[in-house]
Z-matrix of the N, CA and C atoms (Angstrom, degrees):
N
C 1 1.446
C 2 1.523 1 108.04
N 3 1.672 2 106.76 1 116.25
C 4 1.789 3 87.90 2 166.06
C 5 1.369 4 138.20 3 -115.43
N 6 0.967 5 134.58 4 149.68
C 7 1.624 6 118.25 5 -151.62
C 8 1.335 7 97.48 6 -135.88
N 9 1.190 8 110.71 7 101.87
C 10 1.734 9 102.58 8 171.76
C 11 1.459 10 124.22 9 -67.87
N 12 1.868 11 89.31 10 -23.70
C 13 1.563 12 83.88 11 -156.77
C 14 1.457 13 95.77 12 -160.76
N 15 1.648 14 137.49 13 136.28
C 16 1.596 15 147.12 14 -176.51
C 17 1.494 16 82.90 15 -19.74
N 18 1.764 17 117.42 16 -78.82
C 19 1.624 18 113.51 17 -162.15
C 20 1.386 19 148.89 18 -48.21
N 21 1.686 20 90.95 19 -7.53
C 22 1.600 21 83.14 20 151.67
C 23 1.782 22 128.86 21 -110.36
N 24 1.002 23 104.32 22 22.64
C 25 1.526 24 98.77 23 151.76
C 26 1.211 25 118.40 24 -104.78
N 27 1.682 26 102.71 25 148.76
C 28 1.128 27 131.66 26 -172.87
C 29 1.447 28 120.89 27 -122.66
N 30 2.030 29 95.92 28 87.27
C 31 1.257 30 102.51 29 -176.36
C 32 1.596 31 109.69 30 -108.06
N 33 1.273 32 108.41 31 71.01
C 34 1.862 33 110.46 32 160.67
C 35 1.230 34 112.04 33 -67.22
N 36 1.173 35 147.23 34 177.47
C 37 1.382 36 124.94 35 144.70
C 38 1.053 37 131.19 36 60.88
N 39 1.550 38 115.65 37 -4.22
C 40 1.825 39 109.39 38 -179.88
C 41 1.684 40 99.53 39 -87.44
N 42 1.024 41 105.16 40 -174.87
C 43 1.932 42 124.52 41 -176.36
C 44 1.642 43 99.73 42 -131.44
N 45 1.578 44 80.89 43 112.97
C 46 1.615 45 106.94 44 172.71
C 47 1.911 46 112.10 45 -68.61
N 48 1.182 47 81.53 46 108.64
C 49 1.984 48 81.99 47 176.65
C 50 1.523 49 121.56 48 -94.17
N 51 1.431 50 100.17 49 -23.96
C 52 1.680 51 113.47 50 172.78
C 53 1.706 52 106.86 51 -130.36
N 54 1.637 53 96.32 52 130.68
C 55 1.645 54 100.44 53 169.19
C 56 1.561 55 89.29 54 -149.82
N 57 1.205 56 106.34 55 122.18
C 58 1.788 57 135.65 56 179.61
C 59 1.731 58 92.15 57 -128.44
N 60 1.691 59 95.24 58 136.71
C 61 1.612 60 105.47 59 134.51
C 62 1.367 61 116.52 60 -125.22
N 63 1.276 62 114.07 61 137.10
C 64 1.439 63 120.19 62 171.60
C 65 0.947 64 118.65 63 -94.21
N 66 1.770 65 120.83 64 87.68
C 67 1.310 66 99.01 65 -166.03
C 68 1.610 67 120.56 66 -93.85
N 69 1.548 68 132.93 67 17.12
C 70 1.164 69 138.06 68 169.55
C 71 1.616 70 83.34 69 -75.17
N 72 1.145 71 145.35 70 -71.71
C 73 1.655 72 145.18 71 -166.32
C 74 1.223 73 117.40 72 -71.77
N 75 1.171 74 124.16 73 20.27
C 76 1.469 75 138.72 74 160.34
C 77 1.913 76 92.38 75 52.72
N 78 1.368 77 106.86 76 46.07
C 79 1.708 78 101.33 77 -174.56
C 80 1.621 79 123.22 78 -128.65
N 81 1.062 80 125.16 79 154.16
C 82 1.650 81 113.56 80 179.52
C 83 0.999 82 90.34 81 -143.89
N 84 1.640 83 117.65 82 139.11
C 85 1.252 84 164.92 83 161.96
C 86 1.698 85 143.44 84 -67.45
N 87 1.049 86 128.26 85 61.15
C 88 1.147 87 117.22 86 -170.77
C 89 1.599 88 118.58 87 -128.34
N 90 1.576 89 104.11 88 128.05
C 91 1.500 90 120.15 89 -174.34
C 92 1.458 91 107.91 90 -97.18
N 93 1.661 92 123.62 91 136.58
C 94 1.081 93 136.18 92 177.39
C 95 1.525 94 111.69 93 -105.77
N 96 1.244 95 142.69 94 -154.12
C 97 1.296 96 168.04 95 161.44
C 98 1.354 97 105.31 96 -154.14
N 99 1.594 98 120.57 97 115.66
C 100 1.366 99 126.21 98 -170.11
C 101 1.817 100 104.72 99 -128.39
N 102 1.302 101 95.80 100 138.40
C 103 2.104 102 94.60 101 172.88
C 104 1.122 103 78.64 102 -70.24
N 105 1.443 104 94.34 103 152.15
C 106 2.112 105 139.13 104 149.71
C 107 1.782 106 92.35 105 -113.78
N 108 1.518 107 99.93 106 118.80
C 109 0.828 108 91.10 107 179.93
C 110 1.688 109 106.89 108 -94.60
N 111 1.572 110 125.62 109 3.29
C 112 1.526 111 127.02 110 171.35
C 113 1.147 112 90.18 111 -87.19
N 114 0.966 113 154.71 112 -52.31
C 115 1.377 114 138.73 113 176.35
C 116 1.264 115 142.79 114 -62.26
N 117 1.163 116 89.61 115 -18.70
C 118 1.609 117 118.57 116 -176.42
C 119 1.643 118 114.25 117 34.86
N 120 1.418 119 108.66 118 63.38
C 121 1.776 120 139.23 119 -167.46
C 122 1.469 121 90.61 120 -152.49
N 123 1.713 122 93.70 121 158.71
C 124 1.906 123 97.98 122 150.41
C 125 1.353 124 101.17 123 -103.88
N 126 1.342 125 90.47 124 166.00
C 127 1.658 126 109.43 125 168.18
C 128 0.908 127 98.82 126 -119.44
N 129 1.698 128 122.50 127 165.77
C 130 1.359 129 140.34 128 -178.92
C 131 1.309 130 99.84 129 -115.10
N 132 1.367 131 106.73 130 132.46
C 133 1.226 132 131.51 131 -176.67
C 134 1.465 133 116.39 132 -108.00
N 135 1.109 134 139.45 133 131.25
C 136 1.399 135 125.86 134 169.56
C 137 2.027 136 102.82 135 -132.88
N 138 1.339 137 99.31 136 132.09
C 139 1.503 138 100.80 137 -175.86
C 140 1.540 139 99.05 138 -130.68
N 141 1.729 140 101.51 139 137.91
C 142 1.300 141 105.74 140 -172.40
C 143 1.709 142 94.76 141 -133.84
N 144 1.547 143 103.47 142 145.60
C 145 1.301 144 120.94 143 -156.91
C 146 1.299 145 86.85 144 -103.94
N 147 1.194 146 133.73 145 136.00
C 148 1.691 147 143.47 146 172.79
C 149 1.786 148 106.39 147 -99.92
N 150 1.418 149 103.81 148 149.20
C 151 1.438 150 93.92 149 159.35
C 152 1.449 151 99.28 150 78.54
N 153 1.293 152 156.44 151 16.40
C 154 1.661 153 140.50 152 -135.35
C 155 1.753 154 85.52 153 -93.97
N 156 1.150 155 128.89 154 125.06
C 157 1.801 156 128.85 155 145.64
C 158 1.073 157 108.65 156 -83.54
N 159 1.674 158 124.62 157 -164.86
C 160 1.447 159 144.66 158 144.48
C 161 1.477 160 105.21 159 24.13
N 162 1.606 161 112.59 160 51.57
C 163 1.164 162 119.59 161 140.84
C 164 1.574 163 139.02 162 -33.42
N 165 1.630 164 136.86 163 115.27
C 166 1.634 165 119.08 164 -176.41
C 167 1.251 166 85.81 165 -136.02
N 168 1.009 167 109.88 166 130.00
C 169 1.586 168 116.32 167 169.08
C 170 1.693 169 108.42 168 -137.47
N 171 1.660 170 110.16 169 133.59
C 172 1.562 171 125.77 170 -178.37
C 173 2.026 172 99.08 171 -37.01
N 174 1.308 173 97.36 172 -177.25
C 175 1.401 174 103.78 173 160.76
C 176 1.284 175 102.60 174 -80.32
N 177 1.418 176 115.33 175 157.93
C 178 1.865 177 121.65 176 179.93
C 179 1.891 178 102.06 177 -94.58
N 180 0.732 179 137.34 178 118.41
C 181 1.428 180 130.22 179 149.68
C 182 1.634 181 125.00 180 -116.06
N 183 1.022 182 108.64 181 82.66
C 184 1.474 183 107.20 182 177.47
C 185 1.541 184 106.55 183 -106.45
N 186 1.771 185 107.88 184 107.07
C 187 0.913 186 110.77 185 166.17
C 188 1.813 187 147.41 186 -68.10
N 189 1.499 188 97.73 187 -16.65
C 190 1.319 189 131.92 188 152.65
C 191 1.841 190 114.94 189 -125.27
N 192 1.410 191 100.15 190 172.06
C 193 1.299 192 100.35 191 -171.66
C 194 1.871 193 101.17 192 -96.74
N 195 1.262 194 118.78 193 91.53
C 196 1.766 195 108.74 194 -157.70
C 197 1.165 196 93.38 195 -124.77
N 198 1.548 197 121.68 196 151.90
C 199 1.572 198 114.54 197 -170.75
C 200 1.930 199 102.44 198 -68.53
N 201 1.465 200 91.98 199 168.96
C 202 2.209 201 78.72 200 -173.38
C 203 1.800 202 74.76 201 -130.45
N 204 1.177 203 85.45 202 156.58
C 205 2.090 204 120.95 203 -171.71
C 206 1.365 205 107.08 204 -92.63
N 207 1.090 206 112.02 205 122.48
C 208 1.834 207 93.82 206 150.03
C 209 1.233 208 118.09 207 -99.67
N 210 1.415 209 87.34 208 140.88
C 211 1.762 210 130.24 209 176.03
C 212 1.434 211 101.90 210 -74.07
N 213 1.591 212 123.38 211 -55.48
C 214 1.664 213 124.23 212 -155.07
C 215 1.342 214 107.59 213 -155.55
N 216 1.076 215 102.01 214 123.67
C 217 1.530 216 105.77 215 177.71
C 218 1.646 217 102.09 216 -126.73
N 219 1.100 218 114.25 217 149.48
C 220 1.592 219 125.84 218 -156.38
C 221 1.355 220 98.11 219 -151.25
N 222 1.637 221 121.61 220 151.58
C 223 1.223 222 132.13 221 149.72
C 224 1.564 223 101.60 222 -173.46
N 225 1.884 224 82.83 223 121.49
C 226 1.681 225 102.03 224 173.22
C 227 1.257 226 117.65 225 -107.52
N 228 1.064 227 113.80 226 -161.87
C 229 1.928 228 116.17 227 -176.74
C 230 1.881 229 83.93 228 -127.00
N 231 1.251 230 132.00 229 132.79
C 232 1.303 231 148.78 230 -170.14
C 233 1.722 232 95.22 231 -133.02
N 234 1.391 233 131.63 232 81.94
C 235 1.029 234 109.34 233 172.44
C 236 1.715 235 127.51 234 52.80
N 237 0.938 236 144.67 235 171.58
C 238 1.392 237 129.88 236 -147.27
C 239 1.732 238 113.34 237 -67.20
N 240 0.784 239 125.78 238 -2.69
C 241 1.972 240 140.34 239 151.98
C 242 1.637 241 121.70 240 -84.57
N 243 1.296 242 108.45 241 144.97
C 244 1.190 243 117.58 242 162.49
C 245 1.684 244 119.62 243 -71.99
N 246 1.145 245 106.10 244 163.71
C 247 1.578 246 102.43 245 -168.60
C 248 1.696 247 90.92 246 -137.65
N 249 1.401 248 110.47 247 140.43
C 250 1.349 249 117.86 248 -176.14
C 251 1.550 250 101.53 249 -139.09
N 252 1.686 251 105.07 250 128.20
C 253 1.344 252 119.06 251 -179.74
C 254 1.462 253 103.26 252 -110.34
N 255 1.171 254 122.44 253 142.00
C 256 1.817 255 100.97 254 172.80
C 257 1.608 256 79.40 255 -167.47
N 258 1.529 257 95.97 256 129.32
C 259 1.658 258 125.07 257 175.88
C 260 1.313 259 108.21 258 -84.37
N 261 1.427 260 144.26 259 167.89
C 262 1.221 261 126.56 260 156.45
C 263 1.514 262 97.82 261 -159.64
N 264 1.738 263 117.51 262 141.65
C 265 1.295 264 132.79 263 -140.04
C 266 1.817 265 80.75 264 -109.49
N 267 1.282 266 139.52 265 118.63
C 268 1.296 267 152.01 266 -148.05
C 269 2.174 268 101.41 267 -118.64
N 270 1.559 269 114.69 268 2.62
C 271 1.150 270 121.33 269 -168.11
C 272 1.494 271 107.58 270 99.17
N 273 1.992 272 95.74 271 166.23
C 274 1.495 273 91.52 272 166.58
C 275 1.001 274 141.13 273 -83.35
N 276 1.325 275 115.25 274 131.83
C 277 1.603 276 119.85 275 177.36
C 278 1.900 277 107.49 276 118.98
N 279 0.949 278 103.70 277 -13.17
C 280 1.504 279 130.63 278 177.05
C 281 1.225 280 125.18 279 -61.89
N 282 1.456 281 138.23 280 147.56
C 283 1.473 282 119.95 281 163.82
C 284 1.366 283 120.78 282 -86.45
N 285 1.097 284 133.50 283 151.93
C 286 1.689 285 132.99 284 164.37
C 287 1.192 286 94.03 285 -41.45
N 288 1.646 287 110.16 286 156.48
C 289 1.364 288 120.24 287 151.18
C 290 1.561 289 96.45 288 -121.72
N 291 1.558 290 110.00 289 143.80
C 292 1.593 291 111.92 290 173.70
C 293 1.354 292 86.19 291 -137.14
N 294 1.302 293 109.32 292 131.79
C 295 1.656 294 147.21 293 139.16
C 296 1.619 295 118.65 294 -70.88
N 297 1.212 296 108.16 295 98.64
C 298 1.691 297 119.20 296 158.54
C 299 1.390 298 128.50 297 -93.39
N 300 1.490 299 124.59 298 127.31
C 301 1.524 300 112.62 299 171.01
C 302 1.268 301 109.68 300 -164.95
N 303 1.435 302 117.79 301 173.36
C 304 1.451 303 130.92 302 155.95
C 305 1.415 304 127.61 303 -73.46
N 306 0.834 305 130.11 304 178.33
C 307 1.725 306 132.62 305 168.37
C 308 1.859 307 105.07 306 164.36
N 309 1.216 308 108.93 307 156.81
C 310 0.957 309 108.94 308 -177.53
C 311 1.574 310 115.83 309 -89.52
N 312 1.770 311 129.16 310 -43.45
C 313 1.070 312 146.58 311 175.34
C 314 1.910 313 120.36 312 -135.29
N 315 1.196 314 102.10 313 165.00
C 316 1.148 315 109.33 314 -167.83
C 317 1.903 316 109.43 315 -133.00
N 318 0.926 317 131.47 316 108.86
C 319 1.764 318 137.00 317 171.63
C 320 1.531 319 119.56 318 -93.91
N 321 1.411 320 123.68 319 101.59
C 322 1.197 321 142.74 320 -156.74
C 323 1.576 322 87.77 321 -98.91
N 324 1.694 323 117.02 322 138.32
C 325 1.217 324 116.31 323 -178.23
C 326 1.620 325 91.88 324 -134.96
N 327 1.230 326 101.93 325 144.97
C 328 1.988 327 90.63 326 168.75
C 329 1.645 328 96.16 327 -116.61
């Protein structure tokens, strides 16, 4: 899989297996499971946001501990930072949770 860059993956619909914040490392954490489609496997992806400011995150309600989906994944340019929107589908009957923030960079590991 090659990834030059956050924008070409295409995580609609994948299932978040890891969500960490570090907040002594000003960092957030989140692991996917992505098709390869030459491989025809997923790989696990884990992408960590460096630098994170002006953190907003929904209220959390997880009434069980169940993997959560993304709905939306976003990244704009906000003035000299990146800006990261990411929705996340919490099951049915559930509310979204969306995570907003700054950060300066992002390190994609497979």
């Amino acid at each position: 899989m090659n990834l030059d860059n956050i924008s070409t993956l295409d995580l609609h619909d994948q299932t978040v297996s890891e969500l960490s914040l570090d907040l002594e490392h000003c960092k957030i954490i989140i692991g996917v499971s992505v098709y390869n489609e030459l491989t025809q496997n997923y790989d696990d992806i884990r992408i960590s946001f460096h630098h994170v400011k002006n953190l907003k995150m929904d209220a959390i309600n997880l009434p069980n501990l169940e993997p959560l989906e993304i709905n939306a994944f976003d990244i704009s340019i906000i003035e000299s930072h990146k800006c990261a929107k990411i929705l996340l589908l919490q099951g049915f009957g559930n509310p979204t949770l969306g995570l907003f923030f700054l950060y300066s960079h992002e390190v994609i590991d497979i």
